[in-house]
C-alpha positions in Angstrom: -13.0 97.7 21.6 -9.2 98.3 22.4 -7.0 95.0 23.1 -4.2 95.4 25.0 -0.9 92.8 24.0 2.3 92.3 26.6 4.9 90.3 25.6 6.9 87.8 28.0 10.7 87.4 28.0 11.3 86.4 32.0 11.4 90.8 32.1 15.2 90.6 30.7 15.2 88.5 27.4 15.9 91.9 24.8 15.1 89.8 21.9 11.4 90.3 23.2 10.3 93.4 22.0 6.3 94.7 21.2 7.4 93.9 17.3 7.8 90.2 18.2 5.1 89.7 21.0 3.3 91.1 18.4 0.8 87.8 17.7 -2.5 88.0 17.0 -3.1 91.7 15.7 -4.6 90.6 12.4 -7.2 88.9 13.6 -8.5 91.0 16.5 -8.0 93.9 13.6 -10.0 92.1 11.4 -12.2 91.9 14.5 -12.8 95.3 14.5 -10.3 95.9 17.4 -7.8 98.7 18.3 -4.7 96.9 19.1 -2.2 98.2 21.3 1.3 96.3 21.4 3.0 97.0 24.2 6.6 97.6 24.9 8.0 98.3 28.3 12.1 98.7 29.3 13.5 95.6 30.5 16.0 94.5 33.6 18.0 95.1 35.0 17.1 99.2 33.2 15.0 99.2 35.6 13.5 96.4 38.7 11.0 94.4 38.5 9.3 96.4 41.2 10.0 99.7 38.8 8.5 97.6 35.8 5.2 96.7 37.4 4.4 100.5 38.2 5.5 101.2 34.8 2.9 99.0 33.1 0.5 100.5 35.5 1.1 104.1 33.9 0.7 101.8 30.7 -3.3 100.8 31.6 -3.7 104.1 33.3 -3.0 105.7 29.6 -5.1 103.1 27.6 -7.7 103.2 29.9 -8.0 107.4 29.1 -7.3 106.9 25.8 -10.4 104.6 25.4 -12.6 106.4 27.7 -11.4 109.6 25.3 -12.2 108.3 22.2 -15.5 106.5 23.3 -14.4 102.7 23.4 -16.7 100.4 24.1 -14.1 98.0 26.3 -10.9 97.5 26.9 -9.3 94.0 27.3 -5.4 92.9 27.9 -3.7 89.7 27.3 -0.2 89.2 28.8 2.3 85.8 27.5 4.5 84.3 30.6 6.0 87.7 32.1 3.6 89.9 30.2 1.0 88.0 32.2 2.6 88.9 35.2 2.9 92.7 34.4 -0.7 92.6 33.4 -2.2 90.7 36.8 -0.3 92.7 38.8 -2.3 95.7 38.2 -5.3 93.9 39.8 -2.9 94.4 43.4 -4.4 97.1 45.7 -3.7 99.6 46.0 -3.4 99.8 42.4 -6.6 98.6 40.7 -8.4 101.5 43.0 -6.2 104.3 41.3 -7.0 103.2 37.9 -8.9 105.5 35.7 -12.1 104.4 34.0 -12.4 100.5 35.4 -15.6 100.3 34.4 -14.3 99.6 30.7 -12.4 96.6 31.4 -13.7 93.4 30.3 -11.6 90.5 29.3 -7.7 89.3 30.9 -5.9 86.8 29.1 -2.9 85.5 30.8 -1.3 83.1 28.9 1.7 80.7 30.9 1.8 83.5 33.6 4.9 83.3 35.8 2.7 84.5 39.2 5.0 83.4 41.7 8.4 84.3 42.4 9.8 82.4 44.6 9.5 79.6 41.8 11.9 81.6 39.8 13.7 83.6 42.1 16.7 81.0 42.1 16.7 80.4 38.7 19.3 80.9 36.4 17.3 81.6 33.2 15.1 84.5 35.2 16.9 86.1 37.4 20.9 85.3 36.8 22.6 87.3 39.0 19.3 88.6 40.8 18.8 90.8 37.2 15.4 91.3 38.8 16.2 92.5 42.1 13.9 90.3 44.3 14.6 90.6 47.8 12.9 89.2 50.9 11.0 92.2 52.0 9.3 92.2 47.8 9.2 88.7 46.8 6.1 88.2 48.0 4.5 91.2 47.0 5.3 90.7 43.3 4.0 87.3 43.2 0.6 87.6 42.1 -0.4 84.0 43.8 -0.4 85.3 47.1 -2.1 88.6 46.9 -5.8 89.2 47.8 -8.1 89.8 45.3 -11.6 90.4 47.3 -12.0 93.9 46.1 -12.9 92.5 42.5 -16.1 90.8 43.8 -18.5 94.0 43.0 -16.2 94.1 39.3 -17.3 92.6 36.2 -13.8 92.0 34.9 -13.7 88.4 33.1 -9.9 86.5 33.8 -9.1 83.6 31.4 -6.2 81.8 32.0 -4.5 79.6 29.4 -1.8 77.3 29.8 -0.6 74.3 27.7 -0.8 70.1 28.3 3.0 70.6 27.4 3.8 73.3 29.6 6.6 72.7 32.6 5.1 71.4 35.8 6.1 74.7 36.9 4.3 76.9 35.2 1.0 74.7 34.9 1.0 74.6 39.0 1.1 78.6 38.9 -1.8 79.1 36.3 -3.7 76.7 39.0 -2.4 78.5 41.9 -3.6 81.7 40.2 -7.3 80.7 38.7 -7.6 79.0 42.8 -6.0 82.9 44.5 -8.4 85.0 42.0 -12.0 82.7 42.4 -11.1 84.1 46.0 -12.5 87.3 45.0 -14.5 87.1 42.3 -16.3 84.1 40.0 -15.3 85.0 36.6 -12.2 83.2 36.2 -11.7 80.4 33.7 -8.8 78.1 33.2 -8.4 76.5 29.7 -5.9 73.9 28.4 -5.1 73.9 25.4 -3.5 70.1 24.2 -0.6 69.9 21.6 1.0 73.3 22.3 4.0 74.7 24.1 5.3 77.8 26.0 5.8 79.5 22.9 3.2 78.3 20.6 0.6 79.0 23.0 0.9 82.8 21.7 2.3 82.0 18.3 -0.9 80.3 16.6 -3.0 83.6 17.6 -2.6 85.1 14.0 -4.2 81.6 13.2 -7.7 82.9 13.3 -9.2 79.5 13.2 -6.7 78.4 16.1 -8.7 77.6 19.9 -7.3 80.4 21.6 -8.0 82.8 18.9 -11.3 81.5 18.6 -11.8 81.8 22.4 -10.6 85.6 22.5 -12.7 86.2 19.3 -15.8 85.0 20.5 -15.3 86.6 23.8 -15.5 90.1 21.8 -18.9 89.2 20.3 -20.4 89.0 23.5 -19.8 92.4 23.9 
C-alpha cells in the first residue's frame, strides 16, 4: 500500500514544509507502506484556487505511480490545511478525472479547515487576503458545502479526527464535514481523540502505540 501525508500550515505558514509534516513515516514504513510526503508551493506563490488543482496533479501522479508499480491501495491523510487540499479532490468535476479510483481506500483528515468563510476574515489565514478568496470562489473551496453524491457507488473510507481540545471552530467544521459527506456515501467516521491539541493530533503519529496511529494501522490490515 502507498500512504499519502499533506501537511497543514493555513496554505502560507513556510515553516511547514513535507520535512516537518513529515509524522508518522516510521510506523506506516514499519507497516509495510510506501510513504509519500507531500510538499506543495505555498501562498500567496500561487492562490488557493491554483493550490487545490495543484494537489490534484499530486493524486493524479500517485494514483499512476501505484497503479504502475502494482499497489495494492492508496490512502491520504491531510493535517488542518493539508486536510483541505486532500478533500477537495473529492469536488466534481475532479474526482471523475482521476486516474485509477478504484485504488483508493482510506482519507484521514485530521482538524480540517473545510469552510472558508470561518477563516476568510481572519488574520492568522488569510492576512491581507494572502489566499485570494473572493465571493464568486469562497464557496466553492469550502469543502462543507459541496455535494458529494457521486461517491455513493465508491468504496472510499473517510475518517475524520479532531481533538476534545480543539477551537470550537474547527471541531464545528470536522462535524459540518463528517454531516456534508454521509450525504453521499456511509463510510465516514468521526473520532475524538481526548487530551490532544491542533498540533499534537499529528505529532504522536510516530508514536506507534498512540490512538490515531493505532487506528490508521489497523485500518491497513484490513486490507
Amino acid at each position: 500500500p502507498i500512504f499519502v501525508l499533506f501537511h497543514g500550515g493555513y496554505w502560507h505558514i513556510k515553516e511547514y514544509t513535507k520535512e516537518k509534516g513529515s509524522y508518522g513515516v516510521l510506523p506506516l514504513v514499519a507497516a509495510g507502506c510506501r510513504v509519500i510526503a507531500a510538499d506543495y508551493e505555498m501562498c500567496p506563490s500561487v492562490t488557493l484556487s491554483e493550490l487545490v488543482e495543484n494537489t490534484f496533479e499530486c493524486f493524479s501522479f500517485t494514483l499512476n505511480y501505484a497503479a504502475k508499480i502494482g499497489a495494492s491501495s492508496v490512502s491520504f491523510l491531510g493535517h488542518s490545511a493539508g486536510a483541505h487540499l486532500v478533500i477537495s479532490q473529492f469536488h466534481e468535476p475532479r474526482y471523475s478525472k482521476l486516474p485509477h479510483k478504484d485504488l483508493i481506500r482510506d482519507v484521514y483528515l485530521l482538524s480540517g479547515v473545510f469552510d472558508l468563510r470561518e477563516v476568510r476574515y481572519t488574520e492568522v489565514a488569510n492576512s491581507g487576503n494572502i489566499l485570494s478568496i473572493t465571493d464568486n470562489n469562497v464557496q466553492e473551496l469550502s469543502p462543507v458545502l459541496a455535494d458529494f453524491y457521486h461517491l455513493a457507488l465508491h468504496p472510499v473510507h473517510f475518517i475524520i479526527v479532531v481533538t476534545t481540545n480543539e477551537s470550537k471552530s474547527h471541531f464545528k467544521m470536522s462535524e459540518d464535514m463528517r454531516d456534508t459527506l454521509l450525504k453521499g456515501t456511509n463510510h465516514v467516521k468521526l473520532h475524538l481523540l481526548p487530551n490532544r491539541d491542533h498540533f499534537d493530533i499529528v505529532e504522536q503519529l510516530n508514536d506507534k502505540e498512540a490512538e490515531l496511529t493505532e487506528i490508521i494501522l489497523e485500518g491497513l490490515k484490513e486490507e
